[in-house]
C-alpha positions, 0 to 999 in steps of 0.5 A: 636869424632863426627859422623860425624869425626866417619864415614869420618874416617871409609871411609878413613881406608876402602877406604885405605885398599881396594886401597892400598891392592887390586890396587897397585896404586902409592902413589900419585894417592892413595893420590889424590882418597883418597881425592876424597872420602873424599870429597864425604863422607863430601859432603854427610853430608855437602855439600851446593852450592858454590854460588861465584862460580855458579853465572855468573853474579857476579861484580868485582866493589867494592860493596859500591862504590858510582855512578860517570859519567865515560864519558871514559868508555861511549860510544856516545849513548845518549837519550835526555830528558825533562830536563834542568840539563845537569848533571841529562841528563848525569847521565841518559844517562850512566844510559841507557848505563848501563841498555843496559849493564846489569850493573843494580846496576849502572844503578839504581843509575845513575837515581836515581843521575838523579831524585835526580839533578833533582826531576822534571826530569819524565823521570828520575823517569821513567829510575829508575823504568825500571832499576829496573825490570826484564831483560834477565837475572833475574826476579824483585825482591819484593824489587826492585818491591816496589821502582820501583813502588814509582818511576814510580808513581811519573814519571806519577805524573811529567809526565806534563812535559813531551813530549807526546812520554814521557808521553805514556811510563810512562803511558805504564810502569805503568802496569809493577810494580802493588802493588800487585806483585808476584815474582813467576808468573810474566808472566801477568805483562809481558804481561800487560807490552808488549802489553802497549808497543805494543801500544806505538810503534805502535804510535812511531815505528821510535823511536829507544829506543821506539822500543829497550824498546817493544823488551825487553817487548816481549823478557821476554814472551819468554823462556830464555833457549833452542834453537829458531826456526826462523819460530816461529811468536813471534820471528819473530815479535821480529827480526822484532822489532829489525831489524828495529832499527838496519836497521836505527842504527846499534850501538844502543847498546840495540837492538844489545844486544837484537838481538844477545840473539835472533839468537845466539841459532836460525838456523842461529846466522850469522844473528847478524853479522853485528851488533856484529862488532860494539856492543863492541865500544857502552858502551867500558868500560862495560865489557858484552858488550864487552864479548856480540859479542863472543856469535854470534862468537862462534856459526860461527867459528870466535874463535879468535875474541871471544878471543879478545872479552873476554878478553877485558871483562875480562880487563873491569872487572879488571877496574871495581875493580879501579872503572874506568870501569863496570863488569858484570859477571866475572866468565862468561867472564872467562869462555868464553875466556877460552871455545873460547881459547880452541876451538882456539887452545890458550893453554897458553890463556885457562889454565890462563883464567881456573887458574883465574876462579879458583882464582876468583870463587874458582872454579878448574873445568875449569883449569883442563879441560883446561889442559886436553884440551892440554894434560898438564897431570903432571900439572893436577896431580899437582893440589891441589884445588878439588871444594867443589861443588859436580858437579865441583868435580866429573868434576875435579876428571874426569881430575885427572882420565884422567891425571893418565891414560894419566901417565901410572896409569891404576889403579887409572884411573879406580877407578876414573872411578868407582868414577863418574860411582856413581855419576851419577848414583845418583844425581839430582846436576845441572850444571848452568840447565843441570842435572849435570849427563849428562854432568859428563856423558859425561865425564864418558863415555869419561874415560871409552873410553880411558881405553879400548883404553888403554886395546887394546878394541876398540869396547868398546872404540868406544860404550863408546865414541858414548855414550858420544856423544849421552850425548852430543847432548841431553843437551841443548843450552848453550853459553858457554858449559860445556865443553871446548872439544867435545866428537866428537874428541874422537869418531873420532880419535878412528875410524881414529886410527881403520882403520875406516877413512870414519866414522871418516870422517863423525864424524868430519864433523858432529863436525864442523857443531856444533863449525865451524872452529875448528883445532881439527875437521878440522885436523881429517878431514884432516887426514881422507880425507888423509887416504883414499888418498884424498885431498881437499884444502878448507879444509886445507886452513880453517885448516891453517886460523883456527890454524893461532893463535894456540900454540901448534902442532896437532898431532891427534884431541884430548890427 
């Protein structure tokens, strides 16, 4: 017998023991914790990160399939350049499109079939080498580094063909792709790259692919992550860049995504608006363009329209896999519709999407958080698919504990409560960035709340959900969050069921001001308001408005 078998074993006749002989827990929940540990004694010894089911930006396309103009997945942008070949003109073209979309694997080869249709074509060499550079979302590789750079010398060895404006951006992109590249400090290449392009657009600032290429240069000096004051000059000097694109073109599909990243974490991501009504008929068949609008919409309340936004993401992605359409990041748009579902009140549309991330990703996390979401708490304790990431177990083993309380399983609730409380007292895991101990904390604190609500301890129920709170508002921004729930709707229930109804007034209000227009905060207002014999017909008709689309019946804001 191996050590490692030796050891596992050893927990398991312990853990038994201790289980079956001090809780009389039910056989099924004994079941269900005895794998819980199993998979932290193996993951102690074995664990390795589920990449499949971490990595947003995975592609439903078959991987060895070769590039075709798909002029039906296309939208009407178009970039007319120094070529004769109408064919290596479309195969650029869609090339934009799919740069703007973020598809940068089709994108590259659709220049290289541009250069390759036409080998005198620069500004198709030059196409190739942009697709092939960093972007919002990754870095260049050293590999990606080295073809770009044999692409954007032989861009500037044609460029005498060229048009003057064509010539000043192969010259300008030049800097971007040095021999001497380093992966790891990219930030003076960037900045070469940024002012070379700030000269550019000072020479062509009505030029609209001009300006969408300066907004990609200054937006890779800016953080990727965290929250975006719009008092800060370089944003500004970005919206400014971007705005005036979008003041001449509002369809133009790389200025809309651009501004869309820019606001959505600012003070005010409504900004964005007008152009995210359009974003989605610029490049129809892309599946991140379809998905992108649901970032601006999530962050004012329109719920409903990010759920029509994800799933014609999501459907993208599924043609992508018949090679009729372009996927970007599938398990992000899963994600998405189920966060937006969730928060809309679409039970049936949020525990699919959560069942299909699992399928896909391999990942059971957000199917059992959607159906706690919706109170489904036998089909929580039914599922057999506990992750074998560390942070999406302990999230999963949250659900279990919750459903087995929510089942008149007090015992084996607490159990799991002791489950996390060690796992966040020892891991440095991450959740996409977040410190994967705040936000299974936040989950902790909300097991921990509803037991005392169970045992009749009402302040430490209130401590433990303020607690999750606090979690809460610490981590930082993400679309989506972690979580398709908000700890608010705990805090404010409880104080609403303890006679407390101004303070769950306040909590509530609080919560829309984070995720605006949400029938689970908008009914705990509604019955806080009427608790204390108040009324107001703005709140309830945004009440009615908001859960037009819901399927189930509210009773209180949260299981």
């Amino acid at each position: 017998m191996s050590s490692l078998t030796h050891y596992a074993n050893l927990a398991h006749v312990s853990v038994s023991q201790r289980l079956a002989g001090q809780h009389g827990l039910s056989f099924r929940s004994f079941l269900v914790i005895l794998a819980m540990f199993a998979g932290v004694t193996m993951n102690a010894w074995s664990a390795k990160p589920d990449q499949k089911a971490h990595n947003k930006h995975l592609s439903m396309a078959h991987p060895d399939a070769s590039i075709q103009l798909l002029p039906a997945a296309l939208g009407s942008y178009r970039w007319p350049i120094s070529t004769d070949n109408p064919q290596a003109q479309a195969f650029f073209d869609q090339g934009m499109q799919l740069r703007w979309a973020y598809n940068m694997t089709e994108s590259i080869a659709s220049m290289v079939k541009a250069r390759e249709l036409d080998p005198t074509c620069a500004m198709c060499f030059w196409g190739e080498a942009f697709s092939r550079g960093s972007f919002l979302n990754g870095g260049m590789s050293a590999e990606q580094a080295a073809a770009a750079r044999v692409a954007i010398r032989q861009a500037n060895a044609l460029k005498y063909s060229a048009s003057a404006m064509e010539r000043a951006l192969i010259e300008a992109t030049l800097v971007r792709y040095p021999a001497d590249y380093e992966t790891a400090n990219r930030r003076p290449v960037d900045q070469a790259f940024a002012d070379a392009m700030a000269k550019v657009y000072d020479t062509y600032p009505d030029d609209h692919n001009i300006a969408s290429i300066y907004a990609v240069a200054l937006f890779l000096l800016e953080d990727r992550r965290g929250y975006r004051d719009l008092a800060d000059p370089d944003l500004q000097r970005l919206h400014g860049v971007l705005t005036r694109v979008l003041a001449q073109d509002i369809k133009h599909p790389g200025a809309c995504h651009l501004y869309i990243h820019a606001t959505e974490s600012s003070q005010q991501p409504e900004l964005a608006l007008a152009c995210a009504d359009h974003l989605a008929s610029t490049v129809p068949l892309a599946s991140h363009i379809q998905h992108m609008p649901s970032h601006t919409w999530n962050e004012v309340g329109l719920w409903g329209r990010s759920v029509r936004a994800n799933t014609a993401a999501k459907n993208a992605d599924l043609l992508a896999a018949q090679g009729k359409g372009f996927s970007y990041g599938p398990t992000h748009n899963l994600h998405m519709l189920l966060f937006a579902a969730s928060y809309d009140g679409q039970g049936a549309v949020a525990t699919q999407a959560g069942k299909d991330y699992r399928k896909y990703a391999g990942d059971a996390q957000f199917e059992a958080t959607t159906l706690i979401r919706f109170g489904r708490f036998d089909e929580v304790l039914a599922l057999d698919h506990r992750p074998d990431n560390r942070a999406s177990a302990a999230i999963y083993d949250f659900a279990k504990g919750y459903a087995m309380l929510k089942s008149g399983d007090l015992a084996g609730a607490e159990t799991v409560l002791k489950i996390l409380q060690d796992y966040i007292a020892k891991t440095d895991d991450k959740i996409r960035f977040h410190p994967a101990k705040n936000v299974v904390g936040v989950l902790t604190y909300l097991l921990a709340g509803e037991i005392s609500v169970t045992q009749g301890d009402t302040e430490a129920a209130l401590e433990a959900f303020s607690q999750a709170v606090t979690l809460e508002d610490a981590l930082d921004y993400d679309e989506p969050e972690p979580l398709p729930f908000a700890a608010r709707h705990w805090l404010g229930q409880t104080l609403l069921d303890a006679g407390q109804p101004s303070k769950a007034e306040a909590v509530f209000r609080d919560e829309l001001k984070d995720h605006p227009h949400n029938g689970w905060s908008l009914h705990g207002l509604q019955q806080s308001l009427a608790a204390r014999g108040m009324d107001d017909p703005a709140v309830n008709d945004d009440l009615q408005k908001s859960w037009a689309r819901a399927d189930i019946w509210l009773s209180c804001a949260k299981f």
